[in-house]
C-alpha atoms as a printed R data frame, in Angstrom:
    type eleno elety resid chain resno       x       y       z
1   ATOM     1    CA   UNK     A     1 -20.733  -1.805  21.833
2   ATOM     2    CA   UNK     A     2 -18.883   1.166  21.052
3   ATOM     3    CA   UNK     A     3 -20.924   3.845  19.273
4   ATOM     4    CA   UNK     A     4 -18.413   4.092  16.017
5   ATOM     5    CA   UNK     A     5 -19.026   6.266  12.974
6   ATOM     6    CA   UNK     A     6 -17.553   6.462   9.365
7   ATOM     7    CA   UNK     A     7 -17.239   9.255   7.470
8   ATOM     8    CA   UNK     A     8 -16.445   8.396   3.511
9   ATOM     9    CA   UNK     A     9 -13.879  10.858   2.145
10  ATOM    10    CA   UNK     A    10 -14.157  12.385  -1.550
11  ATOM    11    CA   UNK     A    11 -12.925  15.362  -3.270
12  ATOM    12    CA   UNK     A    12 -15.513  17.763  -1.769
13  ATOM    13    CA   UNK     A    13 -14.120  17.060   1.949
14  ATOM    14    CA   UNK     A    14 -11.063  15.539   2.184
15  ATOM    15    CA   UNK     A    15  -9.389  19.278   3.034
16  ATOM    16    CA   UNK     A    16 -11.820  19.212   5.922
17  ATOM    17    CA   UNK     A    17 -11.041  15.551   7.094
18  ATOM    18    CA   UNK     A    18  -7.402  14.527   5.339
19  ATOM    19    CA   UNK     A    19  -6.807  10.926   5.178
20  ATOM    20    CA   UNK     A    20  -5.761   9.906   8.267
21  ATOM    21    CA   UNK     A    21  -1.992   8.912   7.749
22  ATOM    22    CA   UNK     A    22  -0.643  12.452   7.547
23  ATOM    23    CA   UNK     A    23  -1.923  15.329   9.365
24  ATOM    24    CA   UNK     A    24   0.642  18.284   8.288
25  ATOM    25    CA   UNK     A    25  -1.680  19.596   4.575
26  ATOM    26    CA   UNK     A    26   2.224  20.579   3.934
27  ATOM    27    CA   UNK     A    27   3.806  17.518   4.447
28  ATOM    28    CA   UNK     A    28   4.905  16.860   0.871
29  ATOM    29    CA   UNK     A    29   3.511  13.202   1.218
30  ATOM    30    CA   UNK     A    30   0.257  14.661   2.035
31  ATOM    31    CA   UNK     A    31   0.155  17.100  -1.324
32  ATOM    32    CA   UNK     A    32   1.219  14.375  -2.990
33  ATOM    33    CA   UNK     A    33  -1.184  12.000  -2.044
34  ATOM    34    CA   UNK     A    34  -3.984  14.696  -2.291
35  ATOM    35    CA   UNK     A    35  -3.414  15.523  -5.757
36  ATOM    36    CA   UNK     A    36  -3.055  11.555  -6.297
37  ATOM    37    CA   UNK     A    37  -6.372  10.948  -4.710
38  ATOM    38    CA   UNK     A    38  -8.007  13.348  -6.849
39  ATOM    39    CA   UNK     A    39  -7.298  11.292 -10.127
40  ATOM    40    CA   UNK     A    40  -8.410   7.895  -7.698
41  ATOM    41    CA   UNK     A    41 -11.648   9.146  -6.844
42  ATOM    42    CA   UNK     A    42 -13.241   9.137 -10.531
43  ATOM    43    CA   UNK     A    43 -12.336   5.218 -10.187
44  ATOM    44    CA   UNK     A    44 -14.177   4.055  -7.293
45  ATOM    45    CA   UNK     A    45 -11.430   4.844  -4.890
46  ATOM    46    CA   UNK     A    46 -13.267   4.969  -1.171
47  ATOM    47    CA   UNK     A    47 -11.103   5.995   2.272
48  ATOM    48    CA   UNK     A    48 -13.426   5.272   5.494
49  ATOM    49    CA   UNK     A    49 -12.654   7.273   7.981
50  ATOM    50    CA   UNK     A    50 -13.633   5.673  11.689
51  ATOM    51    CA   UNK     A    51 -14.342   8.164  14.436
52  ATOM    52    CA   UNK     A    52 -14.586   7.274  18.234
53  ATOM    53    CA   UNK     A    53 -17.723   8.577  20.062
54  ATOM    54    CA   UNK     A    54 -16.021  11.332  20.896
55  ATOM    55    CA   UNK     A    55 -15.445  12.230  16.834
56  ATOM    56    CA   UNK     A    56 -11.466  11.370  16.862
57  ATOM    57    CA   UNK     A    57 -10.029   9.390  13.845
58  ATOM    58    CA   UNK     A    58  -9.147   6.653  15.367
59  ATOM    59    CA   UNK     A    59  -9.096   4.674  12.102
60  ATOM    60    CA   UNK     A    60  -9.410   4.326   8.395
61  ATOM    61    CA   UNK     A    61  -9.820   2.249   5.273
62  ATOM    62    CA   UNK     A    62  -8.731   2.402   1.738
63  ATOM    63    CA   UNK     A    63 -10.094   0.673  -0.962
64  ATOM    64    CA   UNK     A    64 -10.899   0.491  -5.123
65  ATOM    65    CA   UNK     A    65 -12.133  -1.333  -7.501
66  ATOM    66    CA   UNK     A    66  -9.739  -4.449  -8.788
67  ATOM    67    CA   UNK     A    67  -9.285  -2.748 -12.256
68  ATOM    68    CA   UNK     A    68  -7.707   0.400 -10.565
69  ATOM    69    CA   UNK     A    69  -6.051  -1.259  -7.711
70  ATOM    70    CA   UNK     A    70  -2.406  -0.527  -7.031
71  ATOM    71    CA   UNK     A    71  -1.821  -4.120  -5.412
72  ATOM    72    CA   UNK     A    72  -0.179  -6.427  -7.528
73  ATOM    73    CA   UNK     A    73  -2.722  -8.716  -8.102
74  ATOM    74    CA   UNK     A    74  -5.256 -10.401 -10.186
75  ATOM    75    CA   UNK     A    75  -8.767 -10.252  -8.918
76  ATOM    76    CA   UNK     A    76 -11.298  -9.313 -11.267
77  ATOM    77    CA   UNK     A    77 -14.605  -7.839 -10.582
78  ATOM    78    CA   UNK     A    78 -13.909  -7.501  -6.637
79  ATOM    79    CA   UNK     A    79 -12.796  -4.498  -4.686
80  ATOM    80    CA   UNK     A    80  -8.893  -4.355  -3.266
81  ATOM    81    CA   UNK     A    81  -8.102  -2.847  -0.239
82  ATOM    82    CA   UNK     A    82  -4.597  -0.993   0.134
83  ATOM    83    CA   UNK     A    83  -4.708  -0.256   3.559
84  ATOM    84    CA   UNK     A    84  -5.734  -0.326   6.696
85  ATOM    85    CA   UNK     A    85  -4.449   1.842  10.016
86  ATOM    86    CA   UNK     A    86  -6.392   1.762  13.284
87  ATOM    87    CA   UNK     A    87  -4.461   3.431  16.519
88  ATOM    88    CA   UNK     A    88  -5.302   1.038  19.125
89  ATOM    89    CA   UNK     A    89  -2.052   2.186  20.789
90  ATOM    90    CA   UNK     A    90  -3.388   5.687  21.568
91  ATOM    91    CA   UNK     A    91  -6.976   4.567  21.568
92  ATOM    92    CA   UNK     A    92  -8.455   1.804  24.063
93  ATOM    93    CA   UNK     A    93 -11.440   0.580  21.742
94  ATOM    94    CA   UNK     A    94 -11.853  -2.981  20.394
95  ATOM    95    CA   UNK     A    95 -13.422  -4.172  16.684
96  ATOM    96    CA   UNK     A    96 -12.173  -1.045  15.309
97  ATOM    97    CA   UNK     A    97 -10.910  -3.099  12.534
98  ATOM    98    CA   UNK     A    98 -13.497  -4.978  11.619
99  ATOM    99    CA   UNK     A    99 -15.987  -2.011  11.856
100 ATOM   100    CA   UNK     A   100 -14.055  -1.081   9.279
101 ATOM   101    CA   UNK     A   101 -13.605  -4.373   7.217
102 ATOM   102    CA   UNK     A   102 -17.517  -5.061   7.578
103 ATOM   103    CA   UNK     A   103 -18.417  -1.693   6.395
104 ATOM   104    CA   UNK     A   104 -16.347  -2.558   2.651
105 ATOM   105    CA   UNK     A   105 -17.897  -6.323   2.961
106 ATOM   106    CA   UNK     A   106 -21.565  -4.543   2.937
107 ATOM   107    CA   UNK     A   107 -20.243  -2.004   0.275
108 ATOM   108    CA   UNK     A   108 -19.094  -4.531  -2.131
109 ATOM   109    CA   UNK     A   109 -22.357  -6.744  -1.486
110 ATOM   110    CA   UNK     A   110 -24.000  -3.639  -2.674
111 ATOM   111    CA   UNK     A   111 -22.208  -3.158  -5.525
112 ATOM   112    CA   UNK     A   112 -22.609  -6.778  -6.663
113 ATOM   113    CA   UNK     A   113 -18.923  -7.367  -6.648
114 ATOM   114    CA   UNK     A   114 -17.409 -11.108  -6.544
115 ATOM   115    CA   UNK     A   115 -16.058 -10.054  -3.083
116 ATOM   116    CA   UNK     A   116 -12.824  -8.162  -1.439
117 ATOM   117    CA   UNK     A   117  -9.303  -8.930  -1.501
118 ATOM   118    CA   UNK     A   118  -6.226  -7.903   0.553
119 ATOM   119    CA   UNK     A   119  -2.708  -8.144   0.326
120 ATOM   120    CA   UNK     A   120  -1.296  -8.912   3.785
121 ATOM   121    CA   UNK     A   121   2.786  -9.380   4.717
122 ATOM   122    CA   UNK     A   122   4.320 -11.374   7.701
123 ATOM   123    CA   UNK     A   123   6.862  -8.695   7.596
124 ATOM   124    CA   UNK     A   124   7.058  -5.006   8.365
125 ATOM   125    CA   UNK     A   125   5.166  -2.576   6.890
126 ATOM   126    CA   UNK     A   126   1.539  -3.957   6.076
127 ATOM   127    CA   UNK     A   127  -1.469  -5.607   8.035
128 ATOM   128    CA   UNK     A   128  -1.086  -8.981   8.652
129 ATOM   129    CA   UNK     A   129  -3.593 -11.502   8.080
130 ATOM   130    CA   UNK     A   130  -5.260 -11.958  11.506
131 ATOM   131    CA   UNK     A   131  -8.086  -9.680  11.174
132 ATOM   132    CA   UNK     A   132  -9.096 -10.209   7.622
133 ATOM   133    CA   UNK     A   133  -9.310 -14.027   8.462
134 ATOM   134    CA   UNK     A   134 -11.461 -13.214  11.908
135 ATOM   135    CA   UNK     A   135 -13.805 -11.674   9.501
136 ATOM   136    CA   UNK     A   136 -13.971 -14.156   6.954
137 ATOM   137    CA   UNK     A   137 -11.827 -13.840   4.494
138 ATOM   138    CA   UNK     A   138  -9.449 -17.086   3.248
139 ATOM   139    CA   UNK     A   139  -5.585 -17.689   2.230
140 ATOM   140    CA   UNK     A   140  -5.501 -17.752  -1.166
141 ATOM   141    CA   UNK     A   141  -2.084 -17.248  -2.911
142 ATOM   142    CA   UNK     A   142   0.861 -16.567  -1.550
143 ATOM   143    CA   UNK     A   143   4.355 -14.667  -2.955
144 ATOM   144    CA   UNK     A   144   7.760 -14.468  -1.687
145 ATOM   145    CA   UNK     A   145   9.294 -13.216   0.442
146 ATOM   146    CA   UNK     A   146   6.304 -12.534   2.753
147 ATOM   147    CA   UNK     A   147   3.300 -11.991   1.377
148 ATOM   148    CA   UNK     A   148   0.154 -13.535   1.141
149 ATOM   149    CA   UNK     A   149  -3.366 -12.888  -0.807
150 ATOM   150    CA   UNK     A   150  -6.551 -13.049   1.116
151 ATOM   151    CA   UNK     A   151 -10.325 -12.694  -0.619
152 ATOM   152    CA   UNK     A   152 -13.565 -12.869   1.183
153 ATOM   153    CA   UNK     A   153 -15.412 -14.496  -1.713
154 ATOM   154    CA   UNK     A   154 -19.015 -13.691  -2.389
155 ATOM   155    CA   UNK     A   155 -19.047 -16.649  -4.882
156 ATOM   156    CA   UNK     A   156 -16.547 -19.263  -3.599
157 ATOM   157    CA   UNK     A   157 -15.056 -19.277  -7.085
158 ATOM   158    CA   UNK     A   158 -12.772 -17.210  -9.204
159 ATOM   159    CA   UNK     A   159 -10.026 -16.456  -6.616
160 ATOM   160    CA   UNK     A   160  -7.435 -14.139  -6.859
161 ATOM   161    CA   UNK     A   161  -3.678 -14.629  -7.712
162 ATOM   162    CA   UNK     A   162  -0.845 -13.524  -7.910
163 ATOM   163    CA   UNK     A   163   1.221 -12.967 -11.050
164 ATOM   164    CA   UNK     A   164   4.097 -16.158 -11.812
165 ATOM   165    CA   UNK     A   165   6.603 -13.915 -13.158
166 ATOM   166    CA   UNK     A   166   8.556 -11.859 -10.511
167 ATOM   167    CA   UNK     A   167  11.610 -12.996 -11.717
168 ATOM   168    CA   UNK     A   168  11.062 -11.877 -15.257
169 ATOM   169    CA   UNK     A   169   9.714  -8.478 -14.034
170 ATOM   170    CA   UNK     A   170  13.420  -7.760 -11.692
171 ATOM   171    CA   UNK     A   171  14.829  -8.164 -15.570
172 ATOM   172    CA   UNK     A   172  14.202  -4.266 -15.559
173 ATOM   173    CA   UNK     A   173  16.259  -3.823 -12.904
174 ATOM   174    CA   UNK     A   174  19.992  -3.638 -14.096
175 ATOM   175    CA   UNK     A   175  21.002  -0.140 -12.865
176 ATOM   176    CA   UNK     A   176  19.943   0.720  -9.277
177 ATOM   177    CA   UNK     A   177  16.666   1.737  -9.830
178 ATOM   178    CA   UNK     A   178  13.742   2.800  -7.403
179 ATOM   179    CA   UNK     A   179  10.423   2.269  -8.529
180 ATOM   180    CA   UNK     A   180   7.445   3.981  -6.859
181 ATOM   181    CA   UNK     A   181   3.872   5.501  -6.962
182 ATOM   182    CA   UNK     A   182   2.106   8.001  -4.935
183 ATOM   183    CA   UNK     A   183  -0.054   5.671  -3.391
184 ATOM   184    CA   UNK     A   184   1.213   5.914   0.147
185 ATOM   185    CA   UNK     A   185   2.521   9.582   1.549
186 ATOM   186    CA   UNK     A   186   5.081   8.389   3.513
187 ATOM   187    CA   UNK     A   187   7.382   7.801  -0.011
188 ATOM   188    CA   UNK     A   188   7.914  11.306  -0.221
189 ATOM   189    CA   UNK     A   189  10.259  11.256   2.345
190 ATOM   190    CA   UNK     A   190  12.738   8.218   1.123
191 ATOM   191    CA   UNK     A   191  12.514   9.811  -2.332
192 ATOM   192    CA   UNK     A   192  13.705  12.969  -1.126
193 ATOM   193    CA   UNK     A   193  16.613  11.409   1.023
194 ATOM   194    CA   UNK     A   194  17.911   8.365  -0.850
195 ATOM   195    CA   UNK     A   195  19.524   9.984  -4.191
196 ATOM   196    CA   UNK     A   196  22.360  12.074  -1.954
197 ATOM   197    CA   UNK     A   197  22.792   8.475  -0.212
198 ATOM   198    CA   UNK     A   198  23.359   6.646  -3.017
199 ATOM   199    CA   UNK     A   199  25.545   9.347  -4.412
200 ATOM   200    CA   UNK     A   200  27.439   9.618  -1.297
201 ATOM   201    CA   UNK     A   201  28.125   5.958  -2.032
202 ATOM   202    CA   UNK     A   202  29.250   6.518  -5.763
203 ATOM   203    CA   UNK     A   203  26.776   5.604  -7.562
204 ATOM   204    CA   UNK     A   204  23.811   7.278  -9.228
205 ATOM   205    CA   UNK     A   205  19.807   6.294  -8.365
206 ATOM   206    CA   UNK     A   206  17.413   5.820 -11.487
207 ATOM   207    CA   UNK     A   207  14.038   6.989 -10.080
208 ATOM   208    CA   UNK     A   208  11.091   5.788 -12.197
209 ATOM   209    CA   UNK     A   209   7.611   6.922 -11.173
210 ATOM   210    CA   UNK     A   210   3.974   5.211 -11.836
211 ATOM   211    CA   UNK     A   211   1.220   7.371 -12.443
212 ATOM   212    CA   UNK     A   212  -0.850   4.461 -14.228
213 ATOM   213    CA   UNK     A   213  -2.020   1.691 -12.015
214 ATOM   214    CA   UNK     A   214  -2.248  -1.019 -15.144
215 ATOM   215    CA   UNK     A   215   1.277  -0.272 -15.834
216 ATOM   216    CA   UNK     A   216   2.382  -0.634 -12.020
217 ATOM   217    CA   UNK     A   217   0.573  -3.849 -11.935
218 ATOM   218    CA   UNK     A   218   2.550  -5.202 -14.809
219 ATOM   219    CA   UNK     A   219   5.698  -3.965 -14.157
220 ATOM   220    CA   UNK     A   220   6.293  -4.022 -10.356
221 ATOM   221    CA   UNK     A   221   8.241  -7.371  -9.123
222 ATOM   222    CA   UNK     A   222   6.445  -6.934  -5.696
223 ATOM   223    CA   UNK     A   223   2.969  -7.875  -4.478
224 ATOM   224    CA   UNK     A   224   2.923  -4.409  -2.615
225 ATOM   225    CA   UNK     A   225   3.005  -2.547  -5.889
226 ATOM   226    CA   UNK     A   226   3.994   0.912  -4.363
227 ATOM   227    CA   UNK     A   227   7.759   0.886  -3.666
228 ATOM   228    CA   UNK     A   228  10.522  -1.518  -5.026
229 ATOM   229    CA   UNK     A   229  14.192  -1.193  -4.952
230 ATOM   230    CA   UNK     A   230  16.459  -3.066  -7.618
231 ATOM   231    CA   UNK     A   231  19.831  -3.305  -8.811
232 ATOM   232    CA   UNK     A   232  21.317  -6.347 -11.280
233 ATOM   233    CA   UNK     A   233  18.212  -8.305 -11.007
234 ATOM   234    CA   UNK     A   234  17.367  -8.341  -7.384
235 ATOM   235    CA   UNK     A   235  14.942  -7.132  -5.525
236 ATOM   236    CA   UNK     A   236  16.702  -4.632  -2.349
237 ATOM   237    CA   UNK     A   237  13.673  -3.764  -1.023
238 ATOM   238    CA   UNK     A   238   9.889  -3.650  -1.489
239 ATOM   239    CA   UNK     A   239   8.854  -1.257   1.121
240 ATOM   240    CA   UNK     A   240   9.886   2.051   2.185
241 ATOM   241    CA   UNK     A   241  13.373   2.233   4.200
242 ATOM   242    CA   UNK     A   242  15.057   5.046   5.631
243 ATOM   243    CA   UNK     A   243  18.619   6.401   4.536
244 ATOM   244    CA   UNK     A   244  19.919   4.543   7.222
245 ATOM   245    CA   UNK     A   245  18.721   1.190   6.294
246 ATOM   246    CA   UNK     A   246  19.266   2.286   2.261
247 ATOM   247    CA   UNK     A   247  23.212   2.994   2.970
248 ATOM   248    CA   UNK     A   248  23.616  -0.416   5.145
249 ATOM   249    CA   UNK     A   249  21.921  -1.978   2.218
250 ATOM   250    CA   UNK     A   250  24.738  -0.525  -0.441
251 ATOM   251    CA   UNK     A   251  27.422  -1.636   2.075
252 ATOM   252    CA   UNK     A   252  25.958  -5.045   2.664
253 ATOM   253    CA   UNK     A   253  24.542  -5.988  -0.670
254 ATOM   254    CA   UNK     A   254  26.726  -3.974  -3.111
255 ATOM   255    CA   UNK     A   255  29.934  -3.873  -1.352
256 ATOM   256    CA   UNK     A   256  29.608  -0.278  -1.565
257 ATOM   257    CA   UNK     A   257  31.394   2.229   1.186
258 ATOM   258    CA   UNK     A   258  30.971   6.036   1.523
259 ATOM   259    CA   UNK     A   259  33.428   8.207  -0.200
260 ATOM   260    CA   UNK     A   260  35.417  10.286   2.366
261 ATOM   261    CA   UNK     A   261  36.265  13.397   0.992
């Protein structure tokens, strides 16, 4: 078995180690994630790193308690996890995952939680649910247009859900609107390039930013809580997208074409 160790980032070393995702300190998604993290770790917030035998990251882990979590989702009293990133395409290790996974199972044992949860998508952008069900977690709820909730229970009771409203919640979207939190550093970036898109396009982007995880909970219509695009009621987009896929979704969806000047 590989000799794998995990480092658990806080305030006191996370200039030392980063958080795996984003190596450039300057990247703006790093500093803003930084000074995020540094309100998260009063909370419970934990980020595993996993290094090789060799000490490379070859992996991490992110995850908080259920009354702090940025997931859209009801689970109360177990722990949430909002990501997890292992580079199996640069590294040639196995279990890396569930090294990982096993490590918050004993951590949440510890803590006497009810058990973990995880928000997994068949689409782009997040885990899927594979490894969480290899390591014995169950399908629990599911969401459209993807998504699906998974909990390893502790208790085999008290599952968590999903809200039933998404439709109500896409009520606050009338104007194009992009709604976001600081969660994930790789936001920075379509925050910084989407406003001169949509301009380009003729028409203006409302950005609204969460810095309260209750609120985002409430008020996001998507299970991945982080990033949601809007406009008349309809959800555009619930992950990050590039300029390029934001300005074929004004042409496609809101009949929209770049002025020429």
């Amino acid at each position: 078995m590989t000799d794998y160790s995990i480092i658990s980032v806080n305030m006191n070393n996370m200039e030392d180690h980063g958080f795996f995702c984003v190596k450039n300190k300057k990247h703006a998604g790093y500093l803003a994630k930084s000074a995020w993290l540094m309100d998260r770790f009063s909370e419970g917030m934990q980020i595993k790193l996993l290094l090789s035998p060799e000490r490379k990251q070859v992996g991490f882990l992110e995850y908080i308690p259920s009354e702090y979590t940025w997931r859209v989702v009801h689970a109360p009293d177990y722990l949430v996890i909002h990501c997890i990133w292992v580079n199996s395409k640069k590294f040639d290790y196995t279990g890396m995952a569930s090294i990982l996974l096993q490590d918050c199972i004993q951590n949440a044992k510890a803590s006497n939680k009810a058990g973990v949860a995880v928000v997994t998508s068949d689409g782009t952008w997040m885990a899927d649910r594979r490894v969480f069900m290899k390591n014995g977690f169950e399908h629990v709820d599911d969401s459209p247009p993807h998504f699906q909730l998974l909990a390893r229970s502790f208790k085999g009771e008290n599952f968590p859900e999903f809200p039933n409203n998404w439709r109500e919640r896409l009520n606050a979207f009338q104007n194009l609107t992009l709604m976001y939190t600081d969660q994930c550093p790789f936001i920075g970036k379509a925050i910084a390039e989407l406003p001169p898109v949509a301009e380009q396009h003729g028409i203006q982007l409302d950005i609204h930013k969460f810095n309260n995880a209750a609120e985002a909970r409430e008020q996001m219509p998507s299970p991945y809580g982080v990033f949601c695009l809007g406009y008349q009621k309809q959800l555009l987009a619930d992950h990050p997208i590039s300029a390029t896929r934001f300005s074929n979704i004004l042409q496609k969806e809101l009949h929209l074409r770049p002025i020429t000047k």
